[in-house]
C-alpha positions as CSV (number, residue, x, y, z in Angstrom):
1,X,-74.3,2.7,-59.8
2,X,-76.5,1.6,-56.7
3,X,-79.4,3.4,-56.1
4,X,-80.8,4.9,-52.9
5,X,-82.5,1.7,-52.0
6,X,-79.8,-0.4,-52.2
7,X,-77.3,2.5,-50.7
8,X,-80.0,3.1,-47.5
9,X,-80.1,-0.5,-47.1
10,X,-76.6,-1.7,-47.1
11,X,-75.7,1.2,-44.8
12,X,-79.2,-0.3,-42.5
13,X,-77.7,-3.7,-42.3
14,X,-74.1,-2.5,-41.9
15,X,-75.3,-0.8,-38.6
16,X,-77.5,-3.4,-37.4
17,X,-74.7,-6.2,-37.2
18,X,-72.1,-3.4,-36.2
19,X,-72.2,-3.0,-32.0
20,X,-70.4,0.2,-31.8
21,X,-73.7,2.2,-34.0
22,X,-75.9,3.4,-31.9
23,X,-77.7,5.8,-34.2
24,X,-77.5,6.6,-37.9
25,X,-79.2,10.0,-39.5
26,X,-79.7,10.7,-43.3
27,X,-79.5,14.6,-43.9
28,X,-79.2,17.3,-46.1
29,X,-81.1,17.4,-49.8
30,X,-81.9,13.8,-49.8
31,X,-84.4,14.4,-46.6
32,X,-85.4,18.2,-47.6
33,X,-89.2,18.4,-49.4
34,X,-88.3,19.9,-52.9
35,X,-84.6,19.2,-53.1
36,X,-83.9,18.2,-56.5
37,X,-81.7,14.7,-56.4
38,X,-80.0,13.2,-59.3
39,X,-77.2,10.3,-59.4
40,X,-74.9,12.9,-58.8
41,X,-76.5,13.6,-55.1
42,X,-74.2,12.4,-52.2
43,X,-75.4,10.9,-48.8
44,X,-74.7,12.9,-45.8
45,X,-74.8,10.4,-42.5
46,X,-74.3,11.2,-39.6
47,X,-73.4,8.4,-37.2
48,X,-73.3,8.1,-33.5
49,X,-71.2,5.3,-31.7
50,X,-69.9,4.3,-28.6
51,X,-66.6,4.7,-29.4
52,X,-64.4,6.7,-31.7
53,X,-61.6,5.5,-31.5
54,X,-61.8,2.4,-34.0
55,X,-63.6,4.8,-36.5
56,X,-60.3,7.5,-36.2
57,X,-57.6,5.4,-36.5
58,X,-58.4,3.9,-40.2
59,X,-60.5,3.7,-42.9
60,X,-61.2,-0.4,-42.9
61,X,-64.3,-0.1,-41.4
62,X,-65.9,1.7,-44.9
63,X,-65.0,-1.4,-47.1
64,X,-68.6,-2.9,-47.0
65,X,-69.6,0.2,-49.0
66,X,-66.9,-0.9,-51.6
67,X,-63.7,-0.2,-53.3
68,X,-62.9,3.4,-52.2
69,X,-61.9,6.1,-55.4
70,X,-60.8,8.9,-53.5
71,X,-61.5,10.4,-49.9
72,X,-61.0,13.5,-47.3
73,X,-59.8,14.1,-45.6
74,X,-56.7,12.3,-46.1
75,X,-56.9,11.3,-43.0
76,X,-59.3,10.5,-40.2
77,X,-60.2,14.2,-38.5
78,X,-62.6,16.5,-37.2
79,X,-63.2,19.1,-40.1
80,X,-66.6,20.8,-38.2
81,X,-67.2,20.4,-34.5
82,X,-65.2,19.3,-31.8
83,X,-66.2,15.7,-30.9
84,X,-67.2,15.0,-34.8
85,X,-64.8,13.3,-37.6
86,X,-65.0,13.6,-41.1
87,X,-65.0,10.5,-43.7
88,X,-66.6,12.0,-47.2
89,X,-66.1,9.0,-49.3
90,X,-66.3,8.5,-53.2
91,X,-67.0,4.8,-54.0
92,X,-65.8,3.4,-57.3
93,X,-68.8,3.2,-58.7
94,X,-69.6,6.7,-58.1
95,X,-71.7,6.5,-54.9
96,X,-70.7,8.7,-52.6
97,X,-71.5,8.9,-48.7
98,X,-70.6,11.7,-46.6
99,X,-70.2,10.7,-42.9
100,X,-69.7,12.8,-39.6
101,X,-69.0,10.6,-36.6
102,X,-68.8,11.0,-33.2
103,X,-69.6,9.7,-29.4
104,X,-71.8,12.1,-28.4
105,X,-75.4,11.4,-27.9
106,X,-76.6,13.6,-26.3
107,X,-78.7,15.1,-28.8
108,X,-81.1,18.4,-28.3
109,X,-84.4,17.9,-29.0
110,X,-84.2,21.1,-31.9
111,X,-81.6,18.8,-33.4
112,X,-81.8,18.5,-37.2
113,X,-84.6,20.9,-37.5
114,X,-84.0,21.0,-41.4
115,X,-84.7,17.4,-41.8
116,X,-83.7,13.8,-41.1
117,X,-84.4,10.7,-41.7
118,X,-83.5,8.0,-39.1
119,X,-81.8,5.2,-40.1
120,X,-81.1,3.2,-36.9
121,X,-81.7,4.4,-33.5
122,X,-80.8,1.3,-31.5
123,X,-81.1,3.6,-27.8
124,X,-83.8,5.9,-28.5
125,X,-81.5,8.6,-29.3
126,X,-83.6,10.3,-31.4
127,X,-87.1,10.0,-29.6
128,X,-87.3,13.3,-28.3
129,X,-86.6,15.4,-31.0
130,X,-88.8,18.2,-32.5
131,X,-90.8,17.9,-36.2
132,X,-88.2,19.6,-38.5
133,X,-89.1,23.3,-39.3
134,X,-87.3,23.2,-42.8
135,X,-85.9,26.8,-42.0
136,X,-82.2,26.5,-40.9
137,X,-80.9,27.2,-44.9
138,X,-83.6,30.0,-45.6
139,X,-82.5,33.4,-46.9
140,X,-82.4,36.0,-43.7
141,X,-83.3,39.4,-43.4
142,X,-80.1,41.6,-42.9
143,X,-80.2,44.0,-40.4
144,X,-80.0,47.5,-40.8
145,X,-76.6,47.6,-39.9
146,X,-75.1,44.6,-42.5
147,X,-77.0,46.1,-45.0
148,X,-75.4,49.8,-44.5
149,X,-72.1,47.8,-44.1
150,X,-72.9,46.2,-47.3
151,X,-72.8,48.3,-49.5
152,X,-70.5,50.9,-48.1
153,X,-68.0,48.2,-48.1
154,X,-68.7,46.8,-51.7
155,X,-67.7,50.4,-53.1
156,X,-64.2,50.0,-51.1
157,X,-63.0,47.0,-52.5
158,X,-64.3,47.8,-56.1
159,X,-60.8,50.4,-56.5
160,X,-58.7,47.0,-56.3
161,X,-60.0,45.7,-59.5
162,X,-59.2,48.4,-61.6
163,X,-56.1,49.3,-60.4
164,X,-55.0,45.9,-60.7
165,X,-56.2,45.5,-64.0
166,X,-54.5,48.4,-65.7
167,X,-51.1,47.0,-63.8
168,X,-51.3,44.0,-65.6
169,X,-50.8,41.8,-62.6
170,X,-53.7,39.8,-63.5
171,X,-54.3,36.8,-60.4
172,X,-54.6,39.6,-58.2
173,X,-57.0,41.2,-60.1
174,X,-59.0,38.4,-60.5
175,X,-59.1,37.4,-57.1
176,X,-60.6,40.6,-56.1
177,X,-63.4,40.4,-59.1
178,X,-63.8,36.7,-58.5
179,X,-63.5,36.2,-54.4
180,X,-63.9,39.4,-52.9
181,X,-66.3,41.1,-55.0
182,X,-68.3,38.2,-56.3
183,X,-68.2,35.6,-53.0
184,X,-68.6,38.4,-50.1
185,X,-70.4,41.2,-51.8
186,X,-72.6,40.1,-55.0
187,X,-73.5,36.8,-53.6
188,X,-75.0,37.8,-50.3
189,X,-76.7,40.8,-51.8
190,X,-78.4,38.5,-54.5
191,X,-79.3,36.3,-51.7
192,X,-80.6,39.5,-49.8
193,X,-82.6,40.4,-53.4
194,X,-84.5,36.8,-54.1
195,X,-85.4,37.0,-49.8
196,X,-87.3,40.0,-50.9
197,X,-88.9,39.1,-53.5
198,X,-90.1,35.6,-52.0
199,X,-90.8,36.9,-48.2
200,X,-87.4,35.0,-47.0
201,X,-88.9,31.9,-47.6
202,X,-87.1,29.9,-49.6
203,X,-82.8,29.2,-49.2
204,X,-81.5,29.8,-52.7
205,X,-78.3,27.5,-52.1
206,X,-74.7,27.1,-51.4
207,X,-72.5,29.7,-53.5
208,X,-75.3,30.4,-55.6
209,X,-76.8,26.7,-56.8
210,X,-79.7,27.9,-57.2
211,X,-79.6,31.1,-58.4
212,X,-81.1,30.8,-61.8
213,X,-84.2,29.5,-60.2
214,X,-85.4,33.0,-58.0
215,X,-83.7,35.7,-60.5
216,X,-85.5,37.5,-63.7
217,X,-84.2,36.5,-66.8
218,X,-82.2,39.4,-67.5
219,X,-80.8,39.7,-64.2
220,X,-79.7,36.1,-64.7
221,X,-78.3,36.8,-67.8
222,X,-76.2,40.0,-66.7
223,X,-74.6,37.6,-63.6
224,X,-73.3,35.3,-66.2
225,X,-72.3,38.2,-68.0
226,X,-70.0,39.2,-64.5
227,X,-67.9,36.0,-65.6
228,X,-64.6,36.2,-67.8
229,X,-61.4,34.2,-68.8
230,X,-57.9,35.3,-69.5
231,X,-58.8,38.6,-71.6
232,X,-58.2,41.9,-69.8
233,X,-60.9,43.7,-71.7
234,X,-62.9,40.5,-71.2
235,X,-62.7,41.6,-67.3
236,X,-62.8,45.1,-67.6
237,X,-66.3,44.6,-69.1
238,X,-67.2,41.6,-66.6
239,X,-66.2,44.2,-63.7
240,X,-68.7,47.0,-65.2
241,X,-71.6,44.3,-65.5
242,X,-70.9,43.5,-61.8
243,X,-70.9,47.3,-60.5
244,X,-74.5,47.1,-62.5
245,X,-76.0,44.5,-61.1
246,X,-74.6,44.9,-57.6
247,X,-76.4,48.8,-58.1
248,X,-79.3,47.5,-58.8
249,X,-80.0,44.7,-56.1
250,X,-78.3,47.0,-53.7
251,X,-80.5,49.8,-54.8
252,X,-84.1,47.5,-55.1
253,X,-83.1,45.8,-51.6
254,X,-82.2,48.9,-49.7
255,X,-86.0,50.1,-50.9
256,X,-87.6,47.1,-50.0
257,X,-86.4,47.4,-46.5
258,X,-86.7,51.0,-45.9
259,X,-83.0,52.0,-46.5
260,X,-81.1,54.2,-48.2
261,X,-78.5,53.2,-50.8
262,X,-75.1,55.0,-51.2
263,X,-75.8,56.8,-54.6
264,X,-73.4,59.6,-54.5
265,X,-70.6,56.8,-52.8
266,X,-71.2,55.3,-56.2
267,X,-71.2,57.4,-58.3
268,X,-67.5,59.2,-56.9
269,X,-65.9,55.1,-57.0
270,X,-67.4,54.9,-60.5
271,X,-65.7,57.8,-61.9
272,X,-62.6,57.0,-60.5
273,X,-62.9,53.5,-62.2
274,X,-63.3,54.9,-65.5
275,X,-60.5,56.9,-65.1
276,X,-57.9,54.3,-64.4
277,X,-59.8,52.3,-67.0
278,X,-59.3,55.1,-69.6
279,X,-55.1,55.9,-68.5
């Protein structure tokens, strides 16, 4: 596999020779101070031409990177903002480049305030902008409001699990455990817990990454202990170990902000729980 030298340089002299770059940006971990990068890191470029048509209407114009193993989209298409398009590449050899395109310079100066590293800037795109803050990914405060909404709204969707459980109609079940509860409940309240306990200062990660890294060792070891496979009582327990863990963040957060947790909300949900659990 080619490393970042040899990457960052073939993409420099790719550009260089190529009219129709007028700019090219490294981003993401690879430019952020502390990001942990292994050969498993991708390159996120961003690329800024004059026109985007050539760039939309086929894929020939990656083959100095090398022989392609798989792509997406499948086709040529914006996938974020309007004006962008979307090429993440795998190379055979297991480089791969992430690239968002598009024909718009017109770049703010608080552009890419969570790091860059310029590539080529052929028109002075990229003169103007501001020294990166690093703060775009950090953990945020909730307001009052989310946080009320939080965990009101956690103690709702709880009843699907159980009910769905005892049923027996198990996907359902485990999306609610494993989406609902887990994605839009657990995760943003562990988020919410670590920006406590480090002065939102530090971004703990997409879906969790990094996790492991901000949480005590036992509260680590009770979020693994919210994951299960294809055994009922398996997730019967995993959903118990959840309603835990989500009490206690909810309840150490809500103090660390001033705010009161739902206690006797849980306490009614949690009953009913072990009730169905117990049919």
């Amino acid at each position: 596999m080619r490393d970042e030298t040899a990457v960052l340089d073939t993409l420099r002299v790719w550009a260089d020779d190529n009219e129709r770059i007028r700019g090219m940006v490294l981003t993401s971990s690879r430019v952020i101070p502390g990001s942990t990068i292994d050969f498993l890191s991708d390159y996120d470029i961003e690329l800024y031409v004059d026109d985007l048509a050539p760039f939309a209407a086929s894929d020939e114009w990656l083959e100095f990177l090398g022989p392609i193993m798989v792509r997406w989209p499948y086709k040529p298409r914006s996938t974020m903002n309007p004006g962008w398009i979307t090429r993440l590449v795998m190379f055979e050899d297991g480089v791969r480049v992430d690239f968002q395109i598009t024909a718009n310079k017109g770049i703010p100066a608080d552009a890419y305030a969570n790091g860059r590293k310029v590539l080529v800037d052929k028109d002075g795109l990229f003169e103007q902008l501001h020294e990166p803050t690093y703060t775009e990914y950090l953990v945020k405060r909730p307001t009052d409001e989310r946080y009320e909404e939080m965990v009101n709204e956690f103690w709702w969707d709880v009843i699907y699990v159980p009910k769905y459980l005892w049923r027996g109609e198990f996907s359902f079940a485990k999306y609610m455990l494993d989406h609902i509860l887990r994605h839009l409940f657990l995760h943003p309240m562990i988020e919410w817990y670590i920006g406590t306990k480090t002065n939102w200062s530090v971004n703990p990660g997409v879906w969790g990454r990094k996790f492991k890294y901000y949480l005590e060792a036992e509260l680590w070891w009770q979020f693994e202990a919210t994951y299960a496979g294809a055994d009922v009582e398996e997730n019967w327990d995993a959903f118990f170990t959840m309603l835990d863990l989500f009490s206690t963040l909810g309840r150490a957060v809500g103090e660390s902000l001033g705010l009161q947790y739902p206690v006797d909300l849980e306490e009614r949900v949690r009953k009913y729980c072990l009730w169905i659990r117990n049919q």
